[in-house]
C-alpha positions in Angstrom: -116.6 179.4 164.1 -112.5 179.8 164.0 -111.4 181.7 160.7 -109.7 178.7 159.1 -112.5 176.1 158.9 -114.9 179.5 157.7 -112.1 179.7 155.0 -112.4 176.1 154.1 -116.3 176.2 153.9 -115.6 179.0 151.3 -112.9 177.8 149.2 -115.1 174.8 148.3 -118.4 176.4 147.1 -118.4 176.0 143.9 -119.1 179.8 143.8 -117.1 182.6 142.8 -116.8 184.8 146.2 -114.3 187.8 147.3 -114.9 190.3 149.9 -113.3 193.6 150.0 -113.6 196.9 152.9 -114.7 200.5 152.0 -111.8 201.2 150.4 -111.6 198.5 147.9 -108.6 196.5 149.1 -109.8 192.6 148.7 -109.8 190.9 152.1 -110.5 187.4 150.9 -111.0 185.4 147.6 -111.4 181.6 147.1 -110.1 180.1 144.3 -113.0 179.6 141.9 -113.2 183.5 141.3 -109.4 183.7 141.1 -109.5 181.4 138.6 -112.0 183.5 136.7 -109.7 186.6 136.6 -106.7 184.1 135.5 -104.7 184.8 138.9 -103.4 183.0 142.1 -105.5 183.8 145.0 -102.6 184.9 146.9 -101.4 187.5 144.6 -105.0 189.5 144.3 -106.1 189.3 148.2 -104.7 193.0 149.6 -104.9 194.3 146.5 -107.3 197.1 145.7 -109.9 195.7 143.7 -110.4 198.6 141.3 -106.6 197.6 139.8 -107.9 194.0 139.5 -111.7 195.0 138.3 -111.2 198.4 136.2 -115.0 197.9 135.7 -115.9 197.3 139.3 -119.0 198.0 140.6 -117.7 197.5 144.1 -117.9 200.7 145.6 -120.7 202.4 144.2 -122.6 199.8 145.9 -120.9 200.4 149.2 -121.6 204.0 148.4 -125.5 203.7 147.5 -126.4 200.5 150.1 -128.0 198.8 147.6 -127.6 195.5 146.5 -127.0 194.3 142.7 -128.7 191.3 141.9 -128.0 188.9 138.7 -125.6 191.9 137.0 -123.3 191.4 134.1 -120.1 191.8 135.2 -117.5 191.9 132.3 -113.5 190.2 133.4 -110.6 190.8 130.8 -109.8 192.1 127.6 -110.2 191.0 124.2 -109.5 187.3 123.8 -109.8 186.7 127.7 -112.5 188.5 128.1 -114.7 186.7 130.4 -118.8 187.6 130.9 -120.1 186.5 134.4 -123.1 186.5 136.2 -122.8 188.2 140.3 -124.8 189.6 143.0 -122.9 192.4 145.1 -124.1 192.8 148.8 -123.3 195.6 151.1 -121.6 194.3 154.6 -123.2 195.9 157.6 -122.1 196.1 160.9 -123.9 195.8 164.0 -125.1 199.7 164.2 -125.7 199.3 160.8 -122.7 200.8 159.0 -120.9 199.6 155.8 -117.6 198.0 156.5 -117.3 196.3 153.1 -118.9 194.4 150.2 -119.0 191.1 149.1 -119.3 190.2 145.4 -120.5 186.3 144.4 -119.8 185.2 141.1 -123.0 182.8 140.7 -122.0 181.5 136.8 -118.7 182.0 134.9 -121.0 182.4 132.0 -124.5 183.4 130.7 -123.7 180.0 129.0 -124.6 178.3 132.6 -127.7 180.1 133.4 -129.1 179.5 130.4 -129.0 176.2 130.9 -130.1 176.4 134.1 -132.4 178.3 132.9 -133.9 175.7 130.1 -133.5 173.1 133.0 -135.5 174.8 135.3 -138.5 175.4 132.2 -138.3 171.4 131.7 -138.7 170.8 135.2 -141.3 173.5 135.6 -142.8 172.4 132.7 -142.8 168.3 134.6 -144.0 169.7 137.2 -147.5 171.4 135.7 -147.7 168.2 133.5 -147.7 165.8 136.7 -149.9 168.4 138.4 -152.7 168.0 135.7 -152.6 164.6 135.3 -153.3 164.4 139.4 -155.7 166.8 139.2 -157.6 164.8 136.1 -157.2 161.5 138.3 -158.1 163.2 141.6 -161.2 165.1 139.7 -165.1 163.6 138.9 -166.0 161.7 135.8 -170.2 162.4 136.8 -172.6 164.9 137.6 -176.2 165.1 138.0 -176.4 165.4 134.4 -174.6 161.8 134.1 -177.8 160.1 136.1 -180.4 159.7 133.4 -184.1 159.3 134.1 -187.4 160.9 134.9 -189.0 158.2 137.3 -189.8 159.1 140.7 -187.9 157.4 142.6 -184.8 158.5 140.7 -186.3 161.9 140.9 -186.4 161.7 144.7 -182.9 160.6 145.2 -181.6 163.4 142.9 -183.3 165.9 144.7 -181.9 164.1 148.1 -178.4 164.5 146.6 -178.5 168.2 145.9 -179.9 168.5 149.5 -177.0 167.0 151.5 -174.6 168.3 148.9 -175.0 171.7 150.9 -173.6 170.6 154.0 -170.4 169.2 155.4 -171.9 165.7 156.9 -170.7 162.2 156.2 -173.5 160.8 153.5 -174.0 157.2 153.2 -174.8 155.2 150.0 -176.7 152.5 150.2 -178.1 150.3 147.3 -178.0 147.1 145.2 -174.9 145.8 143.2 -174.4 147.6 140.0 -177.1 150.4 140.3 -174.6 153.2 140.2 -173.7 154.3 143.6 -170.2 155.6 142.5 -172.0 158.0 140.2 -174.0 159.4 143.0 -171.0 160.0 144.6 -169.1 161.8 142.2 -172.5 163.7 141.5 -172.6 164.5 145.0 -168.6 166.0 144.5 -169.5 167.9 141.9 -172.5 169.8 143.3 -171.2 170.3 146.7 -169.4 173.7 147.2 -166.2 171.2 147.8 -166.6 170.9 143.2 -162.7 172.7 143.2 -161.2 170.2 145.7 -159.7 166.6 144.9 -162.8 163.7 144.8 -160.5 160.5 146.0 -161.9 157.3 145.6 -160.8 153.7 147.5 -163.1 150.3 147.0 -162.7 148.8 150.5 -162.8 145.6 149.1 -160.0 145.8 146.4 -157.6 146.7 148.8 -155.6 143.9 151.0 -155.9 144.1 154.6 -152.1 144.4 155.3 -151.6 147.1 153.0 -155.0 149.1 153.7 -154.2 151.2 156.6 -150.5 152.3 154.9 -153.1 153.0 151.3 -155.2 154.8 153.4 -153.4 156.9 156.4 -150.1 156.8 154.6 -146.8 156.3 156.5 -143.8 157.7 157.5 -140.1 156.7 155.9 -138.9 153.5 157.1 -142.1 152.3 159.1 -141.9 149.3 158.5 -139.9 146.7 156.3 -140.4 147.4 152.4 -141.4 151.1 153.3 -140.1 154.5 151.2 -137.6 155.8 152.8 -139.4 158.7 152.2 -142.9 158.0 153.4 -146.2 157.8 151.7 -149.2 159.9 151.5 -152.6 158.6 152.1 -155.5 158.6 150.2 -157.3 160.7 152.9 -154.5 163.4 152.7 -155.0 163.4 149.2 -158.7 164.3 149.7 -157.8 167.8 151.8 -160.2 170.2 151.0 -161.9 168.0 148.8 -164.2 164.7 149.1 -163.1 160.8 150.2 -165.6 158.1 148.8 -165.0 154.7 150.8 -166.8 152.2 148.1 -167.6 149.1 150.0 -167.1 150.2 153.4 -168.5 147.4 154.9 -165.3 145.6 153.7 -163.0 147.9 155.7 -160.7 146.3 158.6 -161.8 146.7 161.9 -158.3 148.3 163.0 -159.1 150.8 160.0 -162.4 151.4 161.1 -161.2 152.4 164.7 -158.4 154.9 163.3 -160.9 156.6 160.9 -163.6 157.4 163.0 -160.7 159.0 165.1 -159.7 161.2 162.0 -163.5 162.0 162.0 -163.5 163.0 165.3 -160.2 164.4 165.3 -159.5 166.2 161.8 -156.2 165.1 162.3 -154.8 162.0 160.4 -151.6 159.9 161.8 -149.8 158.6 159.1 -148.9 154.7 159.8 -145.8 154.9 162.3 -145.7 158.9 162.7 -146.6 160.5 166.0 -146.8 163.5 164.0 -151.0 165.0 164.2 -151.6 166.3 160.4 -154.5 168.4 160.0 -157.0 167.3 157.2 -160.3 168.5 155.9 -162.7 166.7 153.6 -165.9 165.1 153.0 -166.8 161.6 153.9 -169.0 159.7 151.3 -169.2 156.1 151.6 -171.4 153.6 150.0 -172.3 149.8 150.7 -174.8 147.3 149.1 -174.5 145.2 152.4 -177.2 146.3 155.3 -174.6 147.5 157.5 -176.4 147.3 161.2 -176.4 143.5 160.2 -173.2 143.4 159.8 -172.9 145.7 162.8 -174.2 142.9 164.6 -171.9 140.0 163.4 -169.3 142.0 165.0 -167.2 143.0 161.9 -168.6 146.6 162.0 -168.0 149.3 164.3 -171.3 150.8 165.9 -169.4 154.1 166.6 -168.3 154.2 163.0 -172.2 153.6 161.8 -173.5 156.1 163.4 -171.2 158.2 162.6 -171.4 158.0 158.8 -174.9 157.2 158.6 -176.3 160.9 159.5 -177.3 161.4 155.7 -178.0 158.0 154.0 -179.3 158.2 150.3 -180.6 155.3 148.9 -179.7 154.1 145.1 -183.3 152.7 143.4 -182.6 149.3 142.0 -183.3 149.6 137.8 -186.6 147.1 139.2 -187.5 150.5 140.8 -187.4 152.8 138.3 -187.9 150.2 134.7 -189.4 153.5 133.2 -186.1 155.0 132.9 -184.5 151.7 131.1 -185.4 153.3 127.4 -183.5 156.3 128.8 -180.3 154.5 129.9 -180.8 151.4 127.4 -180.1 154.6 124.2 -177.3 156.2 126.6 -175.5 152.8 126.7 -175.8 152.0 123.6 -174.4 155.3 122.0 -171.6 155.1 125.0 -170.5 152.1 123.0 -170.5 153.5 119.6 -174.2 151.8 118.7 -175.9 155.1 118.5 -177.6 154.1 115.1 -178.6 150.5 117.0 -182.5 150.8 117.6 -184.2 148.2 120.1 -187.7 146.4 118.8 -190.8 147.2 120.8 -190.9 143.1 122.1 -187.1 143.7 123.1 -188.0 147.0 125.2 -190.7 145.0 126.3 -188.8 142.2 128.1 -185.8 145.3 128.7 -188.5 147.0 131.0 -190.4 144.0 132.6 -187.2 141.9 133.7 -186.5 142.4 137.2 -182.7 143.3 136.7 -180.8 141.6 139.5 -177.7 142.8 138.3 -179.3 146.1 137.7 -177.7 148.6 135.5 -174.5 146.7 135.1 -176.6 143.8 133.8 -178.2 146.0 131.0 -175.2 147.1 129.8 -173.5 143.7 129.5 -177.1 142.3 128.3 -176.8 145.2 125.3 -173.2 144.5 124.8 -174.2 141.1 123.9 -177.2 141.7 122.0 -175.5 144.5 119.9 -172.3 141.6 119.1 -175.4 138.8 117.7 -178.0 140.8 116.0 -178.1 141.2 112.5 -178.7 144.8 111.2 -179.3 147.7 113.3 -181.9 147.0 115.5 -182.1 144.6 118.7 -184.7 141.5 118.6 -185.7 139.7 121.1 -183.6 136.6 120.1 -180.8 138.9 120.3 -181.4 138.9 124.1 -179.7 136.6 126.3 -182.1 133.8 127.2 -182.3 135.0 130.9 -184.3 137.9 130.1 -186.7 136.3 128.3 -187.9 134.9 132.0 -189.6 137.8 133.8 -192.5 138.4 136.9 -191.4 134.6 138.5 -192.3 134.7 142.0 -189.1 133.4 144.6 -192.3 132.0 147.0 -194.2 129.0 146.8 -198.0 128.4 147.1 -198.7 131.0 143.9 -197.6 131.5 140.7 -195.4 129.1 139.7 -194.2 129.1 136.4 -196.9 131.3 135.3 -194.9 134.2 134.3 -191.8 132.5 132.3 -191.9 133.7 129.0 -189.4 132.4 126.7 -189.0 133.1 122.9 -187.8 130.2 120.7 -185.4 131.4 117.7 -186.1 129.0 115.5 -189.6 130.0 115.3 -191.1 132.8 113.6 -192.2 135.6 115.9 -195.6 135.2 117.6 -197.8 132.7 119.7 -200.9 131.5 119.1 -203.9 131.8 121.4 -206.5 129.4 121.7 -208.7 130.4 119.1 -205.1 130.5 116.5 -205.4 134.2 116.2 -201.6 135.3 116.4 -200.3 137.6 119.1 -197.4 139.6 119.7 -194.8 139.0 122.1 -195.2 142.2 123.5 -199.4 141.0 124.0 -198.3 137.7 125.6 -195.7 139.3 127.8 -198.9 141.9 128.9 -201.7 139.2 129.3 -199.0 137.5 131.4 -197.5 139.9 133.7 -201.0 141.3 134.8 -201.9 137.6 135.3 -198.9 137.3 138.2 -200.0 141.1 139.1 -203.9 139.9 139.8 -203.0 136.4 141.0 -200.6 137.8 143.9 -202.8 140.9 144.5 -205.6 137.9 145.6 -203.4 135.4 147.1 -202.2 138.6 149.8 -205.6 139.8 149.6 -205.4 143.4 148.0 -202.7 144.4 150.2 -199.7 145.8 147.8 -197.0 145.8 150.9 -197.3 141.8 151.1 -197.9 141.5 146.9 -194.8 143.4 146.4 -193.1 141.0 148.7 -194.6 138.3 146.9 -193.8 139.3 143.7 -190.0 140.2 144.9 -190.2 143.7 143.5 -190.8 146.8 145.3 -193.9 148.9 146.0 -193.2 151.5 143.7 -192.3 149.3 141.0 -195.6 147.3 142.1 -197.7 150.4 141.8 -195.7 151.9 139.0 -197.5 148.5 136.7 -200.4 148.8 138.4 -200.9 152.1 137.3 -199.8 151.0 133.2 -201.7 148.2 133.3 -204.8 149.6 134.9 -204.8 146.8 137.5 -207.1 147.7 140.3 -207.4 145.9 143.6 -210.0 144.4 144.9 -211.3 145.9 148.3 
């Protein structure tokens, strides 16, 4: 580099800089640390720096070797006096000898690095506080503690969870709308030994097809119209080290489909239009309440991709599955919406337990939240319920039942029915006598067999069994 463009790269820093040989006399000096002594340039370079610098440290460091880092360095007298801030480097030549020093003037003040200083704490301090808030979104809301119940079923799926949370494998979801598969997921998070890592979650389904491979893979600056110039991280960046969920996958695009199973294969992710292979590690969890080798063969699933991420599938029990548990969940709703003192009636739990829960555990909650916003006092009745829960064990076949097992309670008469012979009974008596009725009529319209009852009845065998067993209904062999 010739001498005079060096020069002209040094008389703009905004820096204080001189250098001076092993016997003091200044070689160079831009004009920022000229103007700190109160001099013209000119007149100080060939000078001998200890008649400029009384104070100088200049040549005991030439004489130790060691640099000076951050010193005080004291310029002027009195009035003038002048406290800066400078680091003093030994020059070296080739064969490692001292030929000279070079002294840099970093702030004309302690003034400036304090403020520097305070600048750098506010940033630092944006910094952490940006830091936590991605770790809070980028952390689990559930664990296993979070999934209340002591039915089998549930049981069984718990313990299936802790099981695959051990290993590395892609586990898939699978389970009816609204039974809680994102809790499973974050459960699963939270008891793998991923815990520490980020848990980053996408709904398939939310996201629009033009934008999902950019939310997804990221992209680089400028690829393509609208783009940060500075790029974009993806969501399965985001998840290094940690665990993706994919809610909905059976929404995803099939040009998304095709790039992810090759970031499964791969455990590389190409950010959309980079060439650039980044490596990634993390844990694919992703759930569906669509039977995905159906849609496998409608031809807007991969196959590849379903094998792939189907290894490890855990199924979600419907709330049909496990009714047992709705008392359980039923006082956990409740006091997560600030009813903890609400109490349900025994004919309400009745009808909460026996309705078949097609919505499933989203459909409790909105069916308390409507119930706690009507009933008068502090406990739930069943006229408090909304009307489609008073309708319960209704076969969806014909040639059976029928009507048999509507049950529907009129408000503006007084609680009870009244059997043929006028003796009152209870709702929760009628509701009983009823339900077992359906139970016995299927059981001897599939003759005995519970498989083809359970069908009949649209529940499942467990739940089937599960009121065979509390009823005492026995099948006839």
């Amino acid at each position: 580099m010739p001498d005079d463009l060096f020069r002209k790269i040094l008389d703009g820093l905004p820096l204080g800089i001189y250098l001076c040989d092993t016997q003091g006399e200044i070689l160079y000096m831009n004009d920022v640390y000229a103007e700190i002594i109160g001099a013209a340039k000119d007149d100080l370079v060939n000078r001998n720096i200890v008649n400029v610098l009384p104070k100088t440290r200049a040549l005991s460091v030439m004489q130790s070797g060691n640099e000076e880092i951050g010193d005080l360095c004291v310029i002027g007298e009195g009035e003038g006096k002048k406290t800066t801030i400078v680091n003093r480097l030994p020059l070296r030549d080739d064969d490692g000898m001292i030929v000279g020093m070079v002294s840099l003037c970093l702030f004309r003040n302690p003034t400036e690095l304090k403020a520097l200083t305070e600048r750098v704490e506010q940033l630092d301090s944006r910094v952490s506080f940006y830091r936590r808030r991605m770790q809070s979104a980028l952390s689990v809301r559930y664990t296993l503690d979070n999934i209340l119940g002591e039915s089998k079923p549930l049981l069984f799926a718990k313990n299936r969870l802790r099981n695959y949370a051990q290993t590395s494998f892609p586990v898939l979801i699978q389970g009816p709308t609204g039974t809680g598969k994102e809790l499973f997921a974050n459960a699963l998070h939270a008891t793998s030994p991923r815990e520490d890592g980020p848990f980053v979650s996408i709904n398939c389904a939310a996201v629009p097809i033009e934008l999902f491979e950019s939310e997804l893979f990221g992209y680089a600056g400028g690829a393509f119209s609208g783009a940060s110039k500075d790029g974009k991280v993806g969501l399965i960046e985001l998840a290094d080290k940690g665990t993706l969920f994919l809610d909905e996958i059976g929404d995803m695009p099939l040009a998304a489909q095709a790039k992810l199973l090759r970031v499964l294969e791969e455990k590389t992710v190409y950010r959309v239009g980079s060439s650039k292979a980044r490596p990634v590690d993390f844990r694919l969890v992703a759930a569906t309440n669509r039977d995905l080798l159906q849609i496998v063969q409608q031809g807007t699933f991969r196959e590849d991709l379903y094998y792939r991420i189907s290894a490890l599938p855990l199924q979600v029990p419907s709330l049909a599955e496990r009714a047992s548990d709705i008392p359980i969940i039923a006082d956990a709703l409740l006091a997560r919406m600030g009813k903890a003192s609400v109490q349900i009636s025994e004919d309400a739990m009745h009808l909460l337990v026996a309705y078949e829960w097609p919505g499933n555990i989203r459909e409790l909650r909105n069916a308390l939240v409507r119930a706690t916003s009507v009933s008068e006092g502090q406990t739930i009745r069943v006229q408090d319920l909304p009307p489609t829960l008073q309708t319960f064990c209704k076969p969806q076949t014909d040639g059976g039942i029928g009507d048999a097992g509507r049950l529907q309670a009129d408000r503006d008469q007084a609680p009870g029915v009244q059997q043929a012979s006028g003796r009152p009974v209870s709702l929760y008596e009628a509701g009983v006598e009823t339900e077992v009725a359906c139970i016995l009529k299927a059981l001897e319209i599939n003759s005995g067999n519970m498989v083809r009852t359970a069908k009949y009845l649209n529940i499942s065998r467990a739940t089937l069994y599960e009121k065979c067993k509390k009823y005492g209904v026995r099948r006839s062999k």
